[in-house]
N, C-alpha and C positions, 0 to 999 in steps of 0.2 A: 849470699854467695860464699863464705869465709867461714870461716870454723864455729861448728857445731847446727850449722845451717842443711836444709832439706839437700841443696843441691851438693854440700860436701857429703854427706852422709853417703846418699846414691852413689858417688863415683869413686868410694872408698873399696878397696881389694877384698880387704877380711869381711866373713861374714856378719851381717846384722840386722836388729830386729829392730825398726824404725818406729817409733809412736810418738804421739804428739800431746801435748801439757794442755793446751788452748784451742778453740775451734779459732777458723780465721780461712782469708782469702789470702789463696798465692796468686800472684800475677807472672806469669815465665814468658819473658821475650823472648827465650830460647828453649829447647826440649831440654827436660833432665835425662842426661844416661845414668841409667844403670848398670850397675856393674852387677857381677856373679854374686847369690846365695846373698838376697835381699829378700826384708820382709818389711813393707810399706803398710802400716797398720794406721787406718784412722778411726780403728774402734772408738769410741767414747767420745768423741770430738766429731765437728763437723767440719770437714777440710775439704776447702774448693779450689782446684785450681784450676787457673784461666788461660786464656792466649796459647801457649804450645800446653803441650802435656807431656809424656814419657815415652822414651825412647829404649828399647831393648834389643842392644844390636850384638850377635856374638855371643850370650849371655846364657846361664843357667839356675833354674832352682831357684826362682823369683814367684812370690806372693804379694800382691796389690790387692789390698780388701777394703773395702768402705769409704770411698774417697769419691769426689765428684769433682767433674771432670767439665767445662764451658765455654764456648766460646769462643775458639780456634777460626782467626781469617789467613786466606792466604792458599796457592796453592799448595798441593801435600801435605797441609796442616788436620793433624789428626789428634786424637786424644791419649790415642795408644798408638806407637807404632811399633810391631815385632820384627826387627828384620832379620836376614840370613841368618841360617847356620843357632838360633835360637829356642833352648828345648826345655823341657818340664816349667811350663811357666800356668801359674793360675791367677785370674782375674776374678775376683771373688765379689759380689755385693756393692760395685761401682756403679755409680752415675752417668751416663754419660749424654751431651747434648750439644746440637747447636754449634761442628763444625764443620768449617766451610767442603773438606774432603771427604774422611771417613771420622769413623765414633772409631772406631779400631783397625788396625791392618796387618795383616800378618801377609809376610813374604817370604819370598823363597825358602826352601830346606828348614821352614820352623817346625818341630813337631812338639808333641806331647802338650799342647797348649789345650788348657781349659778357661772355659768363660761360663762362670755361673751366676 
C-alpha cells in the first residue's frame, strides 16, 4: 500500500504506464482507484488479482490489459467497476470470474468505454 506499490501507482495524478517485474497474486480488501491517464499493463507477467478489483470513478484515458481478475464476495463486489461521469476507458485481454455481483459494471454517464 506505500510507495512504489500497485495501489500507490493507481491513485497517483500524473500520467503512467504501469507493468510489473514478477507474476504474483494481489489480494485487495479494498478496490483500487484509479485515477486519470493510466495504463495498467500485465503483459509478460501473470497478475491476479483477488477479493475487490478496480474502481474507476470520475476518470479518463485508462487501459487495463492482461490481468485477471477472482474472486469477489460481498454485496456490489465486482471486478471492474466504472462509475459516473467515466469516459475513453479500454479493457483489453482480462480475465474475469467468480464474483459474487458483476465481472464489470459500468454506470451512469460513462461513455467511450471498450471491452475487448
Amino acid at each position: 500500500d506505500g510507495c512504489g506499490s500497485l495501489r500507490e501507482a493507481c491513485r497517483r495524478k500524473e500520467p503512467l504506464w504501469i507493468v510489473f517485474e514478477i507474476s504474483g497474486i494481489i489480494n485487495l480488501s479494498s478496490y483500487l482507484r484509479v485515477s486519470s491517464y493510466k495504463t495498467i499493463d500485465g503483459r509478460g507477467q501473470r497478475i491476479k488479482l483477488t477479493g475487490k478489483g478496480l474502481q474507476l470513478k470520475e476518470c479518463e484515458h485508462i487501459i487495463v490489459c492482461n490481468l485477471e481478475f477472482e474472486g469477489g464476495r460481498g454485496p456490489d463486489v465486482d471486478g471492474i467497476q466504472i462509475k459516473p461521469n467515466s469516459r475513453h476507458i479500454w479493457i483489453d485481454r482480462c480475465s474475469l470470474c467468480d464474483y459474487d455481483d458483476g465481472l464489470i459494471d459500468i454506470t451512469r454517464a460513462s461513455t467511450d468505454i471498450t471491452i475487448s
